[in-house]
Backbone as a ProteinNet text record, in pm:
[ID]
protein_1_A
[PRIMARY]
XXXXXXXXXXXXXXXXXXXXXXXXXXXXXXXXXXXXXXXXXXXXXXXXXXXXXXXXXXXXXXXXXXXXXXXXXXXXXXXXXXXXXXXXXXXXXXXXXXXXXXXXXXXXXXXXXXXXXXXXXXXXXXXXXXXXXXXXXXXXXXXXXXXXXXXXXXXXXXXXXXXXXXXXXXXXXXXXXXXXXXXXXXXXXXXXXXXXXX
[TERTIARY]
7831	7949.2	8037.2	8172.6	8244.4	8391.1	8374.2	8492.5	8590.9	8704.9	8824.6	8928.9	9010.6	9141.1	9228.3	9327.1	9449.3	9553	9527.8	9634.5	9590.9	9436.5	9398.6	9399.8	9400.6	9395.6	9251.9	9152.3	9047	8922.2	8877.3	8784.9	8681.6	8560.6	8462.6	8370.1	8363.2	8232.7	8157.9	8009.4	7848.1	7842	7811.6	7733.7	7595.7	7535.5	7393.8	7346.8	7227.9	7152.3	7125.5	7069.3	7083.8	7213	7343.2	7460.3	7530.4	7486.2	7494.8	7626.2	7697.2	7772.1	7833.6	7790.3	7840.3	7952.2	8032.3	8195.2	8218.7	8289.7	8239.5	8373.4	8434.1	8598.6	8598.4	8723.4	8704.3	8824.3	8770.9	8772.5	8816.6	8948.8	9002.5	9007.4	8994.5	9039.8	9124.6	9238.6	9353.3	9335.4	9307.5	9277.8	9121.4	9071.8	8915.2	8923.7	8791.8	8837.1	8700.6	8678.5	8569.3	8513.3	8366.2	8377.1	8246.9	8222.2	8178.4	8011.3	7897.5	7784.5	7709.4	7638.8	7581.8	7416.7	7384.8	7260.1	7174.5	7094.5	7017	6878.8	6822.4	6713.1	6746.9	6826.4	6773.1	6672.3	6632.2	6510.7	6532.1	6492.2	6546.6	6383.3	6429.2	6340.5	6301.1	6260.9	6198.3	6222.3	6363.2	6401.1	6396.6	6373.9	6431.1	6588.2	6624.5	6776.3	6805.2	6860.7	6909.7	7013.6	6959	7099.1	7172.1	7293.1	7435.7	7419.3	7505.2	7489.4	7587.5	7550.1	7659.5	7616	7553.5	7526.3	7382.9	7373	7203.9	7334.1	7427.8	7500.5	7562.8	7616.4	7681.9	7589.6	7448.3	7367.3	7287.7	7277.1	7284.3	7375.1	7485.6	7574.5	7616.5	7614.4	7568.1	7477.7	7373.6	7205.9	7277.2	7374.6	7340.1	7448.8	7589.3	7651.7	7621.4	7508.6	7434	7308.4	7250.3	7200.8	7277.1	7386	7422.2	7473.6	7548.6	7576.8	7510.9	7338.6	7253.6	7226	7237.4	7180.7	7302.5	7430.5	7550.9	7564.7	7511	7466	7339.6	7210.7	7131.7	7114.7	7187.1	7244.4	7341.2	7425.4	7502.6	7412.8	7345.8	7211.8	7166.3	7079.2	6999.3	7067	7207.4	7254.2	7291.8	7347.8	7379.2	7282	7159.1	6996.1	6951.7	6971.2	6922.4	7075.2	7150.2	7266.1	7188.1	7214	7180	7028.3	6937.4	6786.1	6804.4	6922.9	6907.8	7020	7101.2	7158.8	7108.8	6995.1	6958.7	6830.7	6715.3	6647.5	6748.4	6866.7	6892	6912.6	6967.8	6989.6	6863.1	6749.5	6584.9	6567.4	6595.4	6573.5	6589.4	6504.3	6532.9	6556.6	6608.7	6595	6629.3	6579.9	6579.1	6718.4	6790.7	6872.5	6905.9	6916.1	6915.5	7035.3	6998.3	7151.4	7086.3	7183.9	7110	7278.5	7209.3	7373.6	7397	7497.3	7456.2	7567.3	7515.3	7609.8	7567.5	7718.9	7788	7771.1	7758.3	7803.5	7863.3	7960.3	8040.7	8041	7999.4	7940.4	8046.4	8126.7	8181	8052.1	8066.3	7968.8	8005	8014.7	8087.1	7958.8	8053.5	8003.2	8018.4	7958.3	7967.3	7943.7	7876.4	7865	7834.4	7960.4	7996.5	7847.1	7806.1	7776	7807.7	7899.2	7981	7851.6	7907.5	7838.9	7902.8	7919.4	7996.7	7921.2	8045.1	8050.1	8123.5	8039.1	8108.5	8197.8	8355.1	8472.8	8501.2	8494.4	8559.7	8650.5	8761.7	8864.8	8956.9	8963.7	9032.7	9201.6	9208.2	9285.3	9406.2	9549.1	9656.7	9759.6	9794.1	9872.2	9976.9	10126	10207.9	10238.3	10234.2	10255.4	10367.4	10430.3	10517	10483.5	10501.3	10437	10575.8	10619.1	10644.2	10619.4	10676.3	10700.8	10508.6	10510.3	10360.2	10377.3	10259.2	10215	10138.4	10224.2	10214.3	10134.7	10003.8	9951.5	9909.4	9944.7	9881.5	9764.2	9730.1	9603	9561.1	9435.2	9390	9312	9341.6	9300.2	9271.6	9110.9	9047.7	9051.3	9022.4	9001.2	9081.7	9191.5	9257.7	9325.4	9291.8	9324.7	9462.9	9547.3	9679.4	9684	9731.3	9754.5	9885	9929.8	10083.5	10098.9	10181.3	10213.7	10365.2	10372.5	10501.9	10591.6	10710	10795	10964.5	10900.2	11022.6	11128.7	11268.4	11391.6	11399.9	11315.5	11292.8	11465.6	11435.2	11562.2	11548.6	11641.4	11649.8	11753.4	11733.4	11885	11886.2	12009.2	12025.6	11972.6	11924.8	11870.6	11941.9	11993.5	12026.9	11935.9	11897.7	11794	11825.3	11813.7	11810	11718.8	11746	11639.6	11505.6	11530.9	11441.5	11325.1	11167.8	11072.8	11030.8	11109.2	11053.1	10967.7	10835.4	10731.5	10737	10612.9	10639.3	10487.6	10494.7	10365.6	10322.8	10195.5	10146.6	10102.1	10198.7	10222.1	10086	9959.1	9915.3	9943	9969.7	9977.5	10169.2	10206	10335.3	10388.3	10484.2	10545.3	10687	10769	10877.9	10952.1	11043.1	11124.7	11279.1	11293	11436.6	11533.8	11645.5	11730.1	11879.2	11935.9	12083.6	12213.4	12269.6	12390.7	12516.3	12609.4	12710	12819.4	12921	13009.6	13155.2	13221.5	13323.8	13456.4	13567.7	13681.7	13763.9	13824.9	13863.6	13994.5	14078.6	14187.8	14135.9	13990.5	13971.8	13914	13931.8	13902.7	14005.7	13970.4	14091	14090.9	14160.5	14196.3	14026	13969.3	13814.8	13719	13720.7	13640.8	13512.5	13614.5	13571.6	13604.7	13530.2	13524.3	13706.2	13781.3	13904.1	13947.4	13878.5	13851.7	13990.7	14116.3	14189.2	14273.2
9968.8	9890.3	9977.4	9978.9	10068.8	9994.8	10008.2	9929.8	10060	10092.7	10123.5	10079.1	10140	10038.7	10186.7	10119.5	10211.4	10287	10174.1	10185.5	10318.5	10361.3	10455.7	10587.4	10694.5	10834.2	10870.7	10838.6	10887	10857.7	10954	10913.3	11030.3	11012.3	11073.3	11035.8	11150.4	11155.5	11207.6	11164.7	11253.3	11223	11337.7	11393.5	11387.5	11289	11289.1	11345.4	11340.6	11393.8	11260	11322.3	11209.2	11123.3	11190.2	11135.3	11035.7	10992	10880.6	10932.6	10902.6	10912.8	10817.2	10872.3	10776.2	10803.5	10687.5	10709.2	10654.6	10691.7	10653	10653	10544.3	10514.2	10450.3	10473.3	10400	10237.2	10217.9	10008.1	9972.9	9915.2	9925.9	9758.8	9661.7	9495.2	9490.9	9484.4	9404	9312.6	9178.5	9050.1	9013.8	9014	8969	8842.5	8809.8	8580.5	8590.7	8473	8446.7	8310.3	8314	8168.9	8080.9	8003.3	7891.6	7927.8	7922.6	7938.6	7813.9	7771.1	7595.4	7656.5	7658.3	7639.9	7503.9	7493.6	7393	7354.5	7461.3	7434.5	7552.6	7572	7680.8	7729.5	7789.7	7835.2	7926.1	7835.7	7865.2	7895.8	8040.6	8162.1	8115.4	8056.2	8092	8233.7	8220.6	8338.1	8320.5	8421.7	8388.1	8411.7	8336.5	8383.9	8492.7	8616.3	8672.1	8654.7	8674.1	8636.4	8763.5	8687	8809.6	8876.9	8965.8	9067.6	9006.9	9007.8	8911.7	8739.2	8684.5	8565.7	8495.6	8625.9	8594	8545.8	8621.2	8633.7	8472.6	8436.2	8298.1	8216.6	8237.6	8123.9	8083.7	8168.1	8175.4	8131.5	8129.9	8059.6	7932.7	7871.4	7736.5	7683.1	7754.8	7673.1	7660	7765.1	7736.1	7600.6	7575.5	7496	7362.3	7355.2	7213.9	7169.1	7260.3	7229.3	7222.9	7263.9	7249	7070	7048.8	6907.7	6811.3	6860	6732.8	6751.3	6809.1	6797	6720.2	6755.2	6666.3	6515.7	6493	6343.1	6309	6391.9	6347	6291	6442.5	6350.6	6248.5	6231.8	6106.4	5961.9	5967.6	5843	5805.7	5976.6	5890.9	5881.4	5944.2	5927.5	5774.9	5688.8	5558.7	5451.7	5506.5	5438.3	5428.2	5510.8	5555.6	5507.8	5484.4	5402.7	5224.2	5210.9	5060.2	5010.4	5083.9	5084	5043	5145.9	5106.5	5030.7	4972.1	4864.5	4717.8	4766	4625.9	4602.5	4720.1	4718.6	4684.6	4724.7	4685.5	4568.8	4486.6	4326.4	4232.8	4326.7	4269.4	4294.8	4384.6	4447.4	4322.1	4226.6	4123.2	4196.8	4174.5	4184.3	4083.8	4104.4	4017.8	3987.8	3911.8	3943.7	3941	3968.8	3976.5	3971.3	3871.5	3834.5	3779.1	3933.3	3957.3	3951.2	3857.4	3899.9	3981.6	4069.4	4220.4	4162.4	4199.2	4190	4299.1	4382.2	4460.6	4455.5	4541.3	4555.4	4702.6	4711.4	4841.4	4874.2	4968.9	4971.5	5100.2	5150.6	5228.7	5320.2	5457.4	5529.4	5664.2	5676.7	5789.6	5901.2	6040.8	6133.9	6254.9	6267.7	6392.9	6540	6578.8	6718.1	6706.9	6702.6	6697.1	6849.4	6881.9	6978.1	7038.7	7158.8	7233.9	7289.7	7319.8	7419.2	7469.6	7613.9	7689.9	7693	7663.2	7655.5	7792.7	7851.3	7955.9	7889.6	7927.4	7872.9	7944.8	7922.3	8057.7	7984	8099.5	8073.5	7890.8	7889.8	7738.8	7729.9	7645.8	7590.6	7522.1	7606.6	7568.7	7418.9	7382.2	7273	7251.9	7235.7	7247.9	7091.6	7026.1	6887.7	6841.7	6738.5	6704.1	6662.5	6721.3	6630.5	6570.4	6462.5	6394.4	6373.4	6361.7	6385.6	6415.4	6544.2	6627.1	6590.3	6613.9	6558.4	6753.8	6772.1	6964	6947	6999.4	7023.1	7133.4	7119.8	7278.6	7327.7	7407.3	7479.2	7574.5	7595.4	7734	7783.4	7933.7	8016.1	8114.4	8173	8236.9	8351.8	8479	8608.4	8601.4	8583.1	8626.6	8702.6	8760.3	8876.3	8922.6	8961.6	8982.1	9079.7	9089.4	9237.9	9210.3	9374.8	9435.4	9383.4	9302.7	9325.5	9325.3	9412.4	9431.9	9326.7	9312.5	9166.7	9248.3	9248.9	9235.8	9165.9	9144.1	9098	8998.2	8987.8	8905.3	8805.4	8716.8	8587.2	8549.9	8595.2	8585.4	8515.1	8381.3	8295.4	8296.5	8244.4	8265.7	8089.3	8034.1	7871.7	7858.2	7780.5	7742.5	7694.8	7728.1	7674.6	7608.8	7515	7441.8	7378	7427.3	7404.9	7522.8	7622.1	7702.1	7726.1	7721.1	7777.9	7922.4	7998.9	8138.6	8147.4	8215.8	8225.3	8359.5	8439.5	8574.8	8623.1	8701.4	8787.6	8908.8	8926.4	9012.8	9118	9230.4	9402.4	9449.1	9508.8	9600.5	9743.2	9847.8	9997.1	9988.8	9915.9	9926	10097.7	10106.4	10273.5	10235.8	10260.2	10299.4	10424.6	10447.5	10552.1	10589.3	10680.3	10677.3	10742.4	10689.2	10706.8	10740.3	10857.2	10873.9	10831.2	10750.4	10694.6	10722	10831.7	10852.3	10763.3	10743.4	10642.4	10714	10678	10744	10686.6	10666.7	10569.3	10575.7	10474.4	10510.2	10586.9	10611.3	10672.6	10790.9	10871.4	11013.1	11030.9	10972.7	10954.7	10979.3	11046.5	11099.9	10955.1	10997.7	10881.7	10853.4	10927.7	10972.4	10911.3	10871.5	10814.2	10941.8	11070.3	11190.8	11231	11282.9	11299	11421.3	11382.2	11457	11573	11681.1	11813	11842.8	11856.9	11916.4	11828.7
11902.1	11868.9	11783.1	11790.5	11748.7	11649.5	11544.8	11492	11459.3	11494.5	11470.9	11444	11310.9	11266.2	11273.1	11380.4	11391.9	11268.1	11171.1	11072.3	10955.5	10984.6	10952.5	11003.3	10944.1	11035.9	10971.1	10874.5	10883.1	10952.1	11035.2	11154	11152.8	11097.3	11102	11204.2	11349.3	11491.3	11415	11434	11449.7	11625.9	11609.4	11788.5	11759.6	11823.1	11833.6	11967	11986.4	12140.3	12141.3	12320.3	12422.8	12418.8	12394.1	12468.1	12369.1	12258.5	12120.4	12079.8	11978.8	11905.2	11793.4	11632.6	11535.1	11481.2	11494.4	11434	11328.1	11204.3	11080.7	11075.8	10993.9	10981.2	10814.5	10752.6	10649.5	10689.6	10571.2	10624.4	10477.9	10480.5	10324.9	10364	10256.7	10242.4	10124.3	10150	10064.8	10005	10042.7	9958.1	10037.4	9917.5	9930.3	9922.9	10016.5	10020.5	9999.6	9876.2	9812.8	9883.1	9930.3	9964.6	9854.3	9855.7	9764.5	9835.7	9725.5	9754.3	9685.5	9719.9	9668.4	9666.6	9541	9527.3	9505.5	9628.9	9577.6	9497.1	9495.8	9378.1	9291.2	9184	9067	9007.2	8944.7	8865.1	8751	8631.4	8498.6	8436	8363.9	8287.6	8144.3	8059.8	7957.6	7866.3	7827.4	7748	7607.8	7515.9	7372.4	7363.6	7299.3	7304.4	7169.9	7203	7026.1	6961.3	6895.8	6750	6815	6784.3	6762.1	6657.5	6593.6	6488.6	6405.9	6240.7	6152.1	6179.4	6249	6211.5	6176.9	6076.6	5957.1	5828.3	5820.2	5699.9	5692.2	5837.5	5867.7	5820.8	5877.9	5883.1	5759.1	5671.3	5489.8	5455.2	5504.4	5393.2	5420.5	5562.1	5596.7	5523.6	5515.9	5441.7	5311.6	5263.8	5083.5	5069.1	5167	5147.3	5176	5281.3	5280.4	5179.6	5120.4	5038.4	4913.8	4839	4736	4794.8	4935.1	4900.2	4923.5	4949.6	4974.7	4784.5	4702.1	4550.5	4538.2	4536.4	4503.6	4511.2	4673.5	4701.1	4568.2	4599.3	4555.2	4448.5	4318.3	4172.8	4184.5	4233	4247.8	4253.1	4361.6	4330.5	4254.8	4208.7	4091.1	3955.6	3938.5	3853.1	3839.7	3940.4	4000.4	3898.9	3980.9	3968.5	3854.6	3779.2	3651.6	3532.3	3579.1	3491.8	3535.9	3642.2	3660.8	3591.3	3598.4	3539	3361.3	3324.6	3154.4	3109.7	3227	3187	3163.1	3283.8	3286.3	3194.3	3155	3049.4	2892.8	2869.4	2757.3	2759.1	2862.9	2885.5	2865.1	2895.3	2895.8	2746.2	2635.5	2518.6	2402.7	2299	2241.7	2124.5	2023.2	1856.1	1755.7	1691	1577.8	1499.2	1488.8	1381.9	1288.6	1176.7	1033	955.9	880.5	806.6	655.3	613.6	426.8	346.7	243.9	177.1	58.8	76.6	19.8	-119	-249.7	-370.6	-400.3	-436.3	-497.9	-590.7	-682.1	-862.2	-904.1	-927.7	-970	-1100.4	-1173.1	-1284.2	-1291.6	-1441.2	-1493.7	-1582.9	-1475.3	-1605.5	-1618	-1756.9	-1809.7	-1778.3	-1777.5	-1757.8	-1858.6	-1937.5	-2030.9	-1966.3	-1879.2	-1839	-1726.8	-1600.7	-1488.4	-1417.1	-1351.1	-1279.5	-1179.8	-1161.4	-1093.8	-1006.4	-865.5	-782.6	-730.9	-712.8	-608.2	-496.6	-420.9	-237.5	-196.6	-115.6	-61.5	103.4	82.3	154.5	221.7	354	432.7	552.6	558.4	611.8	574.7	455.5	385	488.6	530.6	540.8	467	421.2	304.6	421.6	337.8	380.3	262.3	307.2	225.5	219.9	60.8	41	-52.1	-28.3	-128.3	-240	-349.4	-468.4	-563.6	-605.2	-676.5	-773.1	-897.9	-1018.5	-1065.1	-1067.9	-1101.7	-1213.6	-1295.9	-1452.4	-1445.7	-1562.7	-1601.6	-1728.4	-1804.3	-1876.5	-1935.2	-2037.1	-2099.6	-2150.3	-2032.2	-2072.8	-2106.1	-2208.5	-2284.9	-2155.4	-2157.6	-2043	-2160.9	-2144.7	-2218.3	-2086.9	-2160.8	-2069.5	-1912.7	-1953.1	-1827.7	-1760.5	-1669.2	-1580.3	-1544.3	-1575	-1548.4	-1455.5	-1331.1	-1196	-1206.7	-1216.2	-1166.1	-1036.5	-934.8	-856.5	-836.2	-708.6	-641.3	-586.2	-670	-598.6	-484.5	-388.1	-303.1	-311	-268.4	-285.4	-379.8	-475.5	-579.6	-620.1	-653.8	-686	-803.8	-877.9	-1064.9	-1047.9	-1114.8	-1135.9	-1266.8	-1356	-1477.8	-1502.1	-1596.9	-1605.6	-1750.3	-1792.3	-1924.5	-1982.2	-2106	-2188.1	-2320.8	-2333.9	-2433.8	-2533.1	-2689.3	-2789.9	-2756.9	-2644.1	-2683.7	-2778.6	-2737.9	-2860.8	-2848.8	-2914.4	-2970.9	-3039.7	-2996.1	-3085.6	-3092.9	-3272.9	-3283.1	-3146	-3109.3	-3018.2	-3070	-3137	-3169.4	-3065.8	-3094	-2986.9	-3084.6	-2993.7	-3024.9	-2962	-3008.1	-2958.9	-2887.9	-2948.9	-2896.9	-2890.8	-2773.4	-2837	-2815.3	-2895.8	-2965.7	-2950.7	-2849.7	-2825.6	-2885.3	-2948.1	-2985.7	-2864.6	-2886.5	-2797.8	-2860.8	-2859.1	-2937.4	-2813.2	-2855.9	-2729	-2797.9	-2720.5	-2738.1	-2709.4	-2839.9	-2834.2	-2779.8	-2670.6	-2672.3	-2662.5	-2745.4	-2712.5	-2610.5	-2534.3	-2402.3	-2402.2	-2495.7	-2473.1	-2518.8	-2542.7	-2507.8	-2354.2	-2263.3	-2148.6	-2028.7	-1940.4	-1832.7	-1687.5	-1604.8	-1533.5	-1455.3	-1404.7	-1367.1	-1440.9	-1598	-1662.2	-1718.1	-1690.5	-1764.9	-1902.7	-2013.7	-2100.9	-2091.5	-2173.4	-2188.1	-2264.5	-2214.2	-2321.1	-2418.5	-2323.7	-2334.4	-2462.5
[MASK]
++++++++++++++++++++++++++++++++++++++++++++++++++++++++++++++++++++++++++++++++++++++++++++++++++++++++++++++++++++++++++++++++++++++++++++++++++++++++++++++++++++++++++++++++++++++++++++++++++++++

């Protein structure tokens, strides 16, 4: 049987003996037509199936997100359970009640030698308050410490004083400097407020 397609020029003869001859042509199909195959009994294998690569990592982090929200549910319950349990035990809970009548007595008692303790204060807290007509007393301050310090843009107003008390203050080691100050009248003086040689 010999199939030949004209539309081709490639044509390969074998010369066989005893008179044969195979003709070998090529055979090109343009549109292939698929037709429908119906199986009626299948037969299904017993495979393991494998994991893809990257879904150990998926499947860990599924597990940890269902277990964190079965604990979420879970405390929610017994948190529920365990509110309703000691509501209703305190409702079961009897006591006694007692009714004492308490008298007061406020007693004035003098104190001759108060007892001081130092508290060590750290980091005190200042709060600036209004005070209203303060009550000022004068007190003896034995051994007290006087420090030089430095006053920046300092504010000296002049205050009028009236009835002043001058008391005398005993200077020990006072020092005493002399000082000679030249007096000069102004009409020996030039327009400059220079001494006027001439």
């Amino acid at each position: 049987m010999q199939q030949v397609n004209p539309a081709l020029d490639k044509v390969k003869e074998i010369q066989i003996v005893a008179g044969l001859k195979v003709i070998e042509t090529e055979y090109r199909v343009k549109v292939p037509v698929f037709e429908d195959v119906h199986i009626d009994r299948p037969v299904f294998v017993d495979k393991k199936i494998e994991l893809p690569v990257g879904f150990e990592a998926i499947a860990n982090e599924m597990a940890l997100k269902i277990a964190d929200r079965v604990m979420d549910n879970i405390l929610l319950v017994i948190d529920a359970r365990l509110d309703r349990a000691i509501d209703q035990r305190i409702k079961e809970i009897t006591y006694p009640k007692l009714v004492e009548e308490l008298k007061v007595t406020i007693k004035e008692v003098d104190v001759e030698k108060p007892v001081y303790i130092d508290v060590e204060v750290q980091r005190p807290v200042f709060k600036d308050y209004e005070v209203i007509n303060p009550v000022r007393k004068d007190v003896e301050v034995i051994n007290a410490v006087i420090a030089d310090k430095t006053v920046i843009n300092a504010i000296i107003k002049d205050v009028q004083m009236t009835n002043a008390i001058i008391k005398d203050v005993e200077v020990e080691r006072a020092i005493i400097r002399e000082k000679v100050v030249d007096v000069i009248h102004p009409r020996y003086l030039n327009m400059k407020g220079e001494p006027d040689v001439s």
